[in-house]
C-alpha positions in Angstrom: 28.2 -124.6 22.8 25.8 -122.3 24.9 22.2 -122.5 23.5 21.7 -118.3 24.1 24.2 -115.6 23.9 24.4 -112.4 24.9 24.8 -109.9 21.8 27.9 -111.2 20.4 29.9 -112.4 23.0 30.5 -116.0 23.4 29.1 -116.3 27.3 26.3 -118.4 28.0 23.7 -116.1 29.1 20.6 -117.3 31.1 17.2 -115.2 30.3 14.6 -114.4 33.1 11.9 -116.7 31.4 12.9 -120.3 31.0 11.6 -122.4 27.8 13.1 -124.9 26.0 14.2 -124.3 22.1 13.6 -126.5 19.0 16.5 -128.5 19.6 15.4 -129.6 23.4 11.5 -130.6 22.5 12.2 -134.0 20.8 15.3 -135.3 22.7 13.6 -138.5 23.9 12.0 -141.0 21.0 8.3 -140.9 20.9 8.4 -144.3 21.6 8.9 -143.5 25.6 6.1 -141.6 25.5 3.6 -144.4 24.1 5.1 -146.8 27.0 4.7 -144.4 29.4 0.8 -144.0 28.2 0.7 -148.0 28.5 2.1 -147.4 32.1 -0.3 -144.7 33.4 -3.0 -146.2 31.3 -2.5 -150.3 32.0 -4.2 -152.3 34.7 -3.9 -152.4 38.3 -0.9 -153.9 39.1 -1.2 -155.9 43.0 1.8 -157.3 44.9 1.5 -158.7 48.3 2.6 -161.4 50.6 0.4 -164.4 51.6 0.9 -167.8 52.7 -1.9 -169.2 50.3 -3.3 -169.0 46.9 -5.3 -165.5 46.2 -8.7 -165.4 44.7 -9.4 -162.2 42.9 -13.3 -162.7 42.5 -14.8 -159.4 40.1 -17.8 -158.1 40.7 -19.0 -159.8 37.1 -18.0 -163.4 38.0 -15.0 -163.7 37.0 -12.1 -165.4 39.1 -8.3 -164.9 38.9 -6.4 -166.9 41.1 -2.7 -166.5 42.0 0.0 -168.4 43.8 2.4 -166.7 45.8 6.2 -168.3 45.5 7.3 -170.8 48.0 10.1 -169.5 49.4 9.1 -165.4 49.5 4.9 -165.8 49.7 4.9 -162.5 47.5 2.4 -162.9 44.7 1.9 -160.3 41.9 -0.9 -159.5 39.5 -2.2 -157.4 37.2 -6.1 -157.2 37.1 -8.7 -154.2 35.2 -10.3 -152.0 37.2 -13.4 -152.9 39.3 -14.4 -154.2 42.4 -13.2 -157.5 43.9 -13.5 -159.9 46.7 -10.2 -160.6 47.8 -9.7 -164.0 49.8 -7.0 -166.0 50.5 -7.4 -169.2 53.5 -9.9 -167.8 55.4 -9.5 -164.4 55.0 -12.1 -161.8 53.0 -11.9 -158.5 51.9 -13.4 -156.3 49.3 -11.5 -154.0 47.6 -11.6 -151.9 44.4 -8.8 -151.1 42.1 -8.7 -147.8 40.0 -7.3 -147.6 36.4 -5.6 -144.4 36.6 -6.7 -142.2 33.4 -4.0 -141.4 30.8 -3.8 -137.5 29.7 -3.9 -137.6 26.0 
């Protein structure tokens, strides 16, 4: 079952350079490789804890608010990249979250 032999002996033999062969290249569906483009490619993705609602306000106007669960206060959301002001009870920040860029 050894990919490479040596001459004609049935020992699985190991060259010096490493590459794969035609039979190791496609192993995975190309499937995972689109959802792993969606991954590296998707929008920012924010978890933290707070005790009240969080206010994401974009630099253009508009304002996503989200409500932490009751019994945890972690919140999660998923926002594009740009710059925000980040408040939540009297608390302010201003923050900017990156899209990472996907290699094609």
């Amino acid at each position: 079952m050894g990919i490479k032999s040596r001459e004609n002996f049935d020992l699985p033999y190991w060259p010096a350079h490493n590459h794969p062969n035609y039979k190791e290249v496609w192993v995975h569906p190309v499937s995972r490789w689109f959802f792993l483009m969606h991954d590296l490619a998707g929008p920012a993705v924010i978890q933290g804890k707070a005790v009240a609602a969080v206010e994401f306000i974009h630099s253009g106007g508009k304002v996503t608010v989200v409500q932490p669960d009751y019994m945890t206060g972690i919140y999660t959301a998923k926002l594009p990249a740009g710059t925000y002001h980040v408040k939540s009870g009297n608390e302010m920040a201003a923050v900017t979250f990156c899209q990472p860029e996907a290699a094609i």
